[in-house]
Structure formats: structure tokens, C-alpha cells
C-alpha positions in Angstrom: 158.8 93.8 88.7 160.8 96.8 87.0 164.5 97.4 86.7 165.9 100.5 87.8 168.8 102.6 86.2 170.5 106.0 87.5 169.0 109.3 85.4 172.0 111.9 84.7 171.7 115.0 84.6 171.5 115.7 80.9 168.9 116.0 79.2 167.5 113.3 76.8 164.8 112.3 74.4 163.0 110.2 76.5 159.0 111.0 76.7 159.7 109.2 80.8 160.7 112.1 83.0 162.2 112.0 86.2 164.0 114.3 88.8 167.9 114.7 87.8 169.9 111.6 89.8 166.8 109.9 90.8 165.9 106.4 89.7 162.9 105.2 87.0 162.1 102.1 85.3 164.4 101.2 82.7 163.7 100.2 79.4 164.5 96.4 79.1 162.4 93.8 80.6 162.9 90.4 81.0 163.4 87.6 77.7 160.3 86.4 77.4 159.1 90.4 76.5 162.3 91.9 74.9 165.1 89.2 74.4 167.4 90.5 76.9 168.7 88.0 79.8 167.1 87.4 82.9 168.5 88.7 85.9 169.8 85.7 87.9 168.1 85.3 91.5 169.8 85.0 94.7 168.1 82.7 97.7 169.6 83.9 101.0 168.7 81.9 104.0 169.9 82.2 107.7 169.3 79.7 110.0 170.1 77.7 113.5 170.6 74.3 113.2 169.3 72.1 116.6 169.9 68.9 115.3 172.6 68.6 112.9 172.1 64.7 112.4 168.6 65.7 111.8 169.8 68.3 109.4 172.4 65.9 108.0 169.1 64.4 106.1 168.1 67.0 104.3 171.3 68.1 103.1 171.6 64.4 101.7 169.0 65.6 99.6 168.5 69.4 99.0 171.6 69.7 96.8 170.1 67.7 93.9 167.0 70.1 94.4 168.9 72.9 93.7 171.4 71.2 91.0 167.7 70.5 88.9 166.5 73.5 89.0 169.8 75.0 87.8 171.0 76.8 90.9 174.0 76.2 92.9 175.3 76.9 96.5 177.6 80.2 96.5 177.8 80.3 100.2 177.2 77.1 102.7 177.8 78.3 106.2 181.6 79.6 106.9 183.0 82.6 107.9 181.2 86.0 108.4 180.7 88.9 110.5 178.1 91.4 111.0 179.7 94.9 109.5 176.9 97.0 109.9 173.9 96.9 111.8 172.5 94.4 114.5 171.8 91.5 112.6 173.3 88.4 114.1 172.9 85.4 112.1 173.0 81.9 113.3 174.8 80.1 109.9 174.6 81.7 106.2 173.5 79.9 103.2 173.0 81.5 99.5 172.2 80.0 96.4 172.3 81.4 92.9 169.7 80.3 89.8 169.1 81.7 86.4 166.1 83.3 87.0 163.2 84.6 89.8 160.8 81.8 87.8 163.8 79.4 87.9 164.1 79.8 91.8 160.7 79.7 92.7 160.1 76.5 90.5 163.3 74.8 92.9 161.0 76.3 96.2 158.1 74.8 95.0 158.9 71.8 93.4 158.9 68.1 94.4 162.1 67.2 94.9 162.3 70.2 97.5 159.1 69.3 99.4 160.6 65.9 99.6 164.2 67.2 101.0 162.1 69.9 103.3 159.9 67.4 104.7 164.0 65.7 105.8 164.6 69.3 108.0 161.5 69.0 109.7 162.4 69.3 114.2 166.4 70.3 112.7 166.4 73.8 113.1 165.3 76.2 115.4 164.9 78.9 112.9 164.8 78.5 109.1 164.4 82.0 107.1 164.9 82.1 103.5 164.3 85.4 100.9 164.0 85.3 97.3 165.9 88.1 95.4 166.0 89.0 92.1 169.7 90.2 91.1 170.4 93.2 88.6 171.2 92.9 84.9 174.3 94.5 84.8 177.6 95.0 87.3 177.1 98.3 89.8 
């Protein structure tokens, strides 16, 4: 998956060309092709709990998932409100890890599975996206 980065205006070296202000793949790539960082990744999941003694289970056990794959919890229900568009969530979670690879290795490893199999009949709804995030502040 390519980075983007903002094209000015002036004119440049580069062999790449692309309309003024438009966007085109930037130059670095991940570590394991340039030595630059990876981008951290972002898991955002919205969801309706219907049994919170149920759920109560696999949150015994999810945060230890996430803790060995490296990530951590940035957002664990609380406060929000919808400021643009019709999106009404249920309750908010978001998790952080070093990496796309790093995140999908938490998703698909055992000690998930195993805390998964806990939220089984818990919640009426459980959606979850994978993001990458960008390599440098906007």
C-alpha cells in the first residue's frame, strides 16, 4: 500500500509527474524496503453490547491479546458524539499497534481466537476496521 504526500506547485526534479496540488505516491516505503518507520495502525471497532456479563469474559482476556502483540487501548467506550454525518455508534473502542503486520498478527493470532471465542452471544453487533496510520503529523 503507498503513502501519499501533497505536490506543490513548484516545479521539481522528480521523473513522477502529477497535476499541481494533487496527491502521488511518495518516496519512502515501509522498513523492511527503505529503513524508514512503519506507520503505526489503528483498529477501530464499534459495537452493542447485549450481554455485558457475557462480554465481561472476553474482556478478562482480550487485553493481554493486545498487550502481546504490542498494541494498546487508546479509546475503551466513553464519551462521544456524532459531529458530522449520520453515523450513530453503539460504544467506541480503538486500539493502536506498531504496525498493519503487527495488528493483523494480534487479529489472527491465538490468544485472540481464544478471547473471541469468550464474546460469542455478547453483542449484537461487533464491527472492527484495520487502518494503517500516516508517517508523519498532518
Amino acid at each position: 500500500m503507498a503513502s501519499w504526500k501533497t505536490v506543490s506547485n513548484e516545479p521539481t526534479k522528480s521523473t513522477t509527474s502529477a497535476a499541481p496540488g494533487r496527491l502521488k505516491p511518495s518516496s519512502h516505503r515501509s522498513a523492511q524496503h527503505k529503513g524508514t518507520p512503519v506507520n503505526a495502525a489503528y483498529i477501530i471497532v464499534d459495537m452493542q453490547i447485549s450481554d455485558m456479563e457475557q462480554y465481561k469474559q472476553y474482556m478478562a482476556e482480550a487485553p493481554a491479546a493486545v498487550a502481546a502483540a504490542g498494541g494498546e487501548y487508546l479509546v475503551r467506550g466513553g464519551r462521544f458524539e456524532t459531529i458530522e454525518g449520520v453515523w450513530q455508534p453503539s460504544r467506541i473502542a480503538m486500539l493502536r499497534f506498531p504496525s498493519f503486520d503487527a495488528a493483523k498478527a494480534f487479529y489472527d493470532g491465538e490468544m485472540y481466537r481464544a478471547a473471541r471465542t469468550k464474546r460469542l452471544g455478547a453483542t449484537q453487533f461487533f464491527n472492527m476496521v484495520l487502518v494503517e496510520g500516516v508517517a508523519a503529523t498532518v
